[in-house]
C-alpha positions, 0 to 999 in steps of 0.5 A, spaced: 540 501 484 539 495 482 544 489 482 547 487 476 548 480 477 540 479 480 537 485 478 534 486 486 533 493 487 535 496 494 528 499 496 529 506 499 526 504 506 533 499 507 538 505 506 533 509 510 534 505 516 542 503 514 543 511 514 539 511 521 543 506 524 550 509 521 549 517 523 544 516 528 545 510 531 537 510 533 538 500 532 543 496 534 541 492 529 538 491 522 534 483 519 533 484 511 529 480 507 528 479 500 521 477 499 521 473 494 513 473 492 511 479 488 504 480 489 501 480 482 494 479 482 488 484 485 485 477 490 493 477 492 493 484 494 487 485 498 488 477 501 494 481 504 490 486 508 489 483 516 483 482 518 483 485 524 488 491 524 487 498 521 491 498 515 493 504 509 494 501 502 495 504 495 493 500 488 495 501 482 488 498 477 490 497 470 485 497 465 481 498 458 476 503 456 471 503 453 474 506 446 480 500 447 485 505 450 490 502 456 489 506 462 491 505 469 489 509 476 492 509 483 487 508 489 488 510 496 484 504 501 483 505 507 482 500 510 478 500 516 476 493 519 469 493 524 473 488 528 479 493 529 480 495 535 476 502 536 483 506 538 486 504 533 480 505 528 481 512 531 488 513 529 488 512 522 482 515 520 485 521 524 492 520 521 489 519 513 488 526 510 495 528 512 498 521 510 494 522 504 497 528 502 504 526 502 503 521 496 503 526 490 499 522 485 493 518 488 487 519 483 481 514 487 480 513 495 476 508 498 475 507 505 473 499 506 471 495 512 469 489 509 473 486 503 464 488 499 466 494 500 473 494 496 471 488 491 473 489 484 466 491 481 468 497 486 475 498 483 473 497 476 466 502 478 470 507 480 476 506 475 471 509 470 
C-alpha cells in the first residue's frame, strides 16, 4: 500500500525479504533504499544494462500505430554481453525459457549482445 503521506509504495520484494527474516530468520539484517530516479526514457533503460554482465529485463514499449491508435507491448530482453563471462552466459541462456515462463504477459523477446541489437529502430520494428 502506498504511504499516504508520500505516495511511496513498498515494493513487494521488501515485504518478501521482511517476512524471510522474521518466520525464517534466513538475514541478520535488511539495508532498504528508496531509489529516487525513476527511469523514464528508453536511453536510461538500456544505459542501465551492464556492459560486461548477463542480464534479464523486461520493457514496457509504448507507442502509436499507423491508424492513430495508443498501444503498448512488453519485451523480454535478454541481455547477453559478448564480453560476459562464458559461465555466466551459459546460465542465463539455460535459465531463460523457465524465468520467462513465469512472467504472464511478455508479448516480444529479444535477445541482445550489443546495445545494435536492442536499439530503438528494433524496439519500434518488432513493436509493429
Amino acid at each position: 500500500m502506498a504511504n499516504s503521506a508520500s505516495g511511496m509504495a513498498v515494493h513487494d520484494d521488501c515485504k518478501l525479504r521482511f517476512l524471510e527474516l522474521k518466520a525464517k530468520r534466513s538475514f541478520r539484517f535488511i539495508v532498504f533504499k528508496i531509489d529516487e530516479k525513476i527511469q523514464q526514457s528508453y536511453e536510461d533503460f538500456a544505459a542501465s544494462l551492464p556492459a560486461n554482465e548477463c542480464r534479464y529485463a523486461v520493457f514496457d514499449y509504448d507507442f502509436t500505430t499507423e491508424e492513430n491508435c495508443q498501444k503498448s507491448k512488453i519485451f523480454f530482453i535478454a541481455w547477453s554481453p559478448d564480453t560476459s563471462r562464458v559461465r555466466s552466459k551459459m546460465l542465463y541462456a539455460s535459465s531463460k525459457d523457465r524465468f520467462k515462463r513465469e512472467l504472464d504477459g511478455i508479448q516480444v523477446e529479444l535477445q541482445a549482445t550489443d546495445p545494435s541489437e536492442m536499439s530503438m529502430d528494433i524496439i519500434k520494428g518488432r513493436a509493429m
